[in-house]
C-alpha positions in Angstrom: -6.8 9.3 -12.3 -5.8 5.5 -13.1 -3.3 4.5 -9.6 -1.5 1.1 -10.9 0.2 -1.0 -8.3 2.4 -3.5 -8.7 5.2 -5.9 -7.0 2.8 -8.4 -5.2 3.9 -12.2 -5.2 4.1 -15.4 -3.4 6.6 -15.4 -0.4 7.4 -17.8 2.5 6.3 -16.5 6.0 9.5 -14.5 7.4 10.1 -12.8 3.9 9.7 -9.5 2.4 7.8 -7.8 -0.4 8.4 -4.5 -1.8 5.3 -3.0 -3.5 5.0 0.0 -5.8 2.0 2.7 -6.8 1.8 4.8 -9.1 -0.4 7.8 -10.1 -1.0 8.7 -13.8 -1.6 12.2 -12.4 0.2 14.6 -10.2 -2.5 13.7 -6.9 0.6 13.2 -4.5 1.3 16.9 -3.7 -2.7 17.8 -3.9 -3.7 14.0 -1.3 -2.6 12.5 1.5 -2.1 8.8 0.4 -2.8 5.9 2.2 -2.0 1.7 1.4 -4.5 -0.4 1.9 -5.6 -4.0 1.5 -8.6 -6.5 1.4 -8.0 -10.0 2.4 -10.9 -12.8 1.3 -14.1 -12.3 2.6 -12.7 -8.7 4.8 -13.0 -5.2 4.4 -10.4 -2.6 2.5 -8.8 -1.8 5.1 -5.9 1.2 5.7 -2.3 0.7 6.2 -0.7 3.6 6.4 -1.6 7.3 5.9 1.1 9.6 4.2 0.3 13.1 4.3 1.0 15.4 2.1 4.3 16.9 3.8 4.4 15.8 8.1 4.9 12.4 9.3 4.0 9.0 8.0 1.0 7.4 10.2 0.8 3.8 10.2 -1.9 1.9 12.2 -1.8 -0.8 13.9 -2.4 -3.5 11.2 1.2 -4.2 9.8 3.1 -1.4 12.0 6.7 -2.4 12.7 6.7 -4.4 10.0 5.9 -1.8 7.3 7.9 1.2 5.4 6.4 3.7 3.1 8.2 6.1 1.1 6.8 8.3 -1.4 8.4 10.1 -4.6 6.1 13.1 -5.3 7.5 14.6 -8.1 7.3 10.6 -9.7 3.6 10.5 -8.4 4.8 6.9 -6.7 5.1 5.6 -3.8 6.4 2.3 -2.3 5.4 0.1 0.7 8.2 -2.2 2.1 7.1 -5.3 4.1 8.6 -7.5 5.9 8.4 -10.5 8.6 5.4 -11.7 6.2 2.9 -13.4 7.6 0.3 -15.9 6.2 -2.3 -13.2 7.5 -1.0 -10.4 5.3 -2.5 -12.6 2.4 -4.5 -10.0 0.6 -5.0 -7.5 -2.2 -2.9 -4.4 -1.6 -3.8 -1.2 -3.0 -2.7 2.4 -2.9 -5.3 5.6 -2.9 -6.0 9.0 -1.9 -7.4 8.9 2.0 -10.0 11.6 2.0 -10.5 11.7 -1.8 -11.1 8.5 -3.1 -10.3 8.2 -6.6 -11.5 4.6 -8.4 -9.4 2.1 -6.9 -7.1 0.4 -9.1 -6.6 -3.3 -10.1 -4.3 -4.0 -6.8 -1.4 -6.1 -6.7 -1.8 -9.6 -4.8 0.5 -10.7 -2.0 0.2 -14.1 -1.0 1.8 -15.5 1.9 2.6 -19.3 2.5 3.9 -20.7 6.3 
């Protein structure tokens, strides 16, 4: 399984990003799916857990300021942020949650104040 993401940038504090991830194979209906990201010098860590059919979970990391939607039949799913904040700086990346498959390359968000 190869999971590409893509949509990372450079944005002001305040401003919004809308990343994308995609699967080469149908894992979306067999995984829940989770965002993550690794700032410089921290952990992976997990943004948000999307099951495979109940609710969204998001922890506490960017909640309120995060929305994920996922198309399963497109094996994709996006993760809106917003209110951006120099601390969001990091490598985001999608993934199974209890399955990992290899990670991908990540798409980079930077965020300048």
């Amino acid at each position: 399984v190869q999971l590409v993401e893509y949509g990372g940038g450079s944005v002001q504090a305040g401003g919004s990003l809308r990343l994308s991830c995609v699967a080469s194979q149908n894992i979306f209906s067999r995984n829940a799916m989770g965002w993550y990201r690794q700032a410089p010098g921290n952990q992976r860590e997990l943004l948000a857990t999307v099951p495979r059919g109940s609710e969204i979970h998001y922890t506490d990391a960017m909640k309120g300021r995060i929305t994920v939607s996922k198309d399963t039949a497109k094996n994709s799913m996006v993760l809106q942020m917003r209110s951006l904040e120099p601390e969001d700086t990091a490598v985001y990346y999608c993934n199974a949650v209890l399955l990992i498959y290899s990670w991908g390359q990540g798409t980079q968000v930077i965020v300048s104040s």
